[in-house]
N, C-alpha and C positions, 0 to 999 in steps of 0.2 A: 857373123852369126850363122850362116848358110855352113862356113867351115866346123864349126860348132857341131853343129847339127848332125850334121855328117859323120863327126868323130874323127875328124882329121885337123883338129888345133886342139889345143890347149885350153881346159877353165883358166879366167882368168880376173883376179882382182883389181881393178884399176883404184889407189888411193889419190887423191889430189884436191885443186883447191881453184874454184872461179873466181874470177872477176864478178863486180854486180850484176845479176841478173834476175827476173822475174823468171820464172818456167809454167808452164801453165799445160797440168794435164789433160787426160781427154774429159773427166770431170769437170775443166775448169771451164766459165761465161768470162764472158769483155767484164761484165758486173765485179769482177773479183781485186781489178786493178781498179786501185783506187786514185793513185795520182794521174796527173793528165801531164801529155807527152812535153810541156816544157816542162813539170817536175822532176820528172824520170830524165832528160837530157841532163837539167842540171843536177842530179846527184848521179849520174851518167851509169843510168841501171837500161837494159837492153831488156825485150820481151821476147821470149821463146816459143812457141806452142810444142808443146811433147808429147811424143804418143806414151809416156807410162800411164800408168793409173794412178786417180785422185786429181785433187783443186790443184790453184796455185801454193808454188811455196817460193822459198829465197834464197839465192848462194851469194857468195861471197868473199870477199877477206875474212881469215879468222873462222873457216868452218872447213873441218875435215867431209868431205866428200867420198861414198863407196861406190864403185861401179861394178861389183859382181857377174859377170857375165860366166854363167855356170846352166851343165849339161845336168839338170834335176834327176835323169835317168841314172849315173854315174853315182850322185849322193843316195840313189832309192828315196827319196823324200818328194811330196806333193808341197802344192804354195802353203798352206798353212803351216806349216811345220817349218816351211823354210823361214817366211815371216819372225816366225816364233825365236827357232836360234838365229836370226839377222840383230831382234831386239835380246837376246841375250848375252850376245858377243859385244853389243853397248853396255850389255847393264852392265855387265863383268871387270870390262875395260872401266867403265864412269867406279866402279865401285874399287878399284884399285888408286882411284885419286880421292879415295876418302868419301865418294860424292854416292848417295841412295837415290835408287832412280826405279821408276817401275813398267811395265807394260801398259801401254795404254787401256784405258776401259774399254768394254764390248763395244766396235764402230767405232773406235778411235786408234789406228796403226802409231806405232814410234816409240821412244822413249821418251819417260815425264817425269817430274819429280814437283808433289806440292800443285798439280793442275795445271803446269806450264810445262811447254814442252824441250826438252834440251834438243831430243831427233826425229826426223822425217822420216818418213819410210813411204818410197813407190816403185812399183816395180811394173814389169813388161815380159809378157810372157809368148814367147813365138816359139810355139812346138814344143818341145821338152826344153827349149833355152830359156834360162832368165836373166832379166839384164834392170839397166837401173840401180837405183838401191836407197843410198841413205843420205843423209845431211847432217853433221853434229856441229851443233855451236860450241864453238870454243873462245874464240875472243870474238867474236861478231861485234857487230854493231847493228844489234836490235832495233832503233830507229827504223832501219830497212824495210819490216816486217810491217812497219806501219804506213804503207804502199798498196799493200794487197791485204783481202781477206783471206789468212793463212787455214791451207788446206779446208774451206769452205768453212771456216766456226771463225767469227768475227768477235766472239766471248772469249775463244783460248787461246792464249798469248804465247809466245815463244822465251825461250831462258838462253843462259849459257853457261858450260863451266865456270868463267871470267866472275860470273855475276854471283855461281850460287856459291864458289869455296872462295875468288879471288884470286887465282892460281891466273898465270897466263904464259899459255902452251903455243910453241912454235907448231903449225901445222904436221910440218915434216919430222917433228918430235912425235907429234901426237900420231900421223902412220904408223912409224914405227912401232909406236908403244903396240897400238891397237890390235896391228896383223897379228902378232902372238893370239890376242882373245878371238880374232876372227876363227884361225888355224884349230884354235882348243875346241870351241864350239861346233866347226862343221866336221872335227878331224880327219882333216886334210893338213895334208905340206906344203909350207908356199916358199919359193925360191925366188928371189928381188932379181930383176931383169930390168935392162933399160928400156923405155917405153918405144926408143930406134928400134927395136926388136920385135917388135910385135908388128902382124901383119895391121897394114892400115895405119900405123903412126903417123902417117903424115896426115890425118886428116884427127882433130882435136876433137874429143867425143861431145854428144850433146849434153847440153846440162838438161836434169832432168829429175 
């Protein structure tokens, strides 16, 4: 981040995919998780506290993960704007699988389709760096969701490609596909690097 900053690395997109876990932003209370710690051993989901911003949400099997780690000064763009094409570069992508989706309502971040949400959006903002980013369900297993009060609204439910077309996307499919809508959207060039490559690989980013 500090190299970032500085202007001596690289913006850099991290795509991937966690293990179960709860993440719990600076937004989030203990009140959010709802199962108690032998339910969570046994579906063997770990608790994180995160410093991005907003509630708890949920990674997993079957959900494509962004980690955007970008020098905002370089795009000329402020957080709202970035927000804005982070959830367009989903809509574009979901809407290349056939699938209509929209920005959330005023006070609601992510991608949704129908009142439910397919992506999360949180981010973390240190100096002109932003880091964090998104969660899209693609073959999740929603169940999970029903652990925690997702992103603070215990009324609004989570979705997933799987659920809303039936289609079922290999994660590392679904990077791929994505980066193209990521690329269009901020235009920027992205060039696939092994993650050995990037300073700090050896330590595996937070979920968040």
């Amino acid at each position: 981040m500090r190299q970032l900053s500085e202007g001596t690395y690289e913006d850099v997109l991290l795509l991937l995919e966690h293990p179960h876990v709860f993440t719990m932003g600076k937004a989030a209370v203990p009140e959010h998780i709802l199962w108690d710690e032998a339910e969570r051993a046994r579906r063997g989901v770990e608790v994180v506290w995160s410093d991005r911003g907003g509630e708890a949400t949920y990674h997993g099997p079957g959900q494509l993960v962004g980690y955007p780690v970008f020098d905002l000064r370089r795009l000329e763009i402020r957080i709202p704007r970035y927000i804005e094409l982070l959830e367009h570069s989903l809509i574009d992508y979901l809407d290349g699988l056939g699938i209509d989706s929209a920005p959330g309502e005023p006070g609601l971040t992510g991608v949704w389709r129908h009142g439910e949400k397919l992506a999360a959006i949180g981010i973390k903002l240190n100096g002109p760096v932003v880091s964090h980013g998104f969660a899209l369900n693609l073959t999740t297993d929603l169940s999970y969701f029903e652990g925690i009060v997702p992103c603070g609204h215990a009324d609004l439910r989570p979705t997933s490609v799987e659920r809303v077309s039936g289609r079922r996307l290999e994660t590392r499919d679904a990077a791929a596909a994505y980066a193209r809508n990521f690329a269009a959207a901020f235009g920027v060039e992205l060039d696939w690097v092994a993650v050995e490559s990037l300073a700090g690989a050896g330590e595996a980013p937070v979920p968040g």
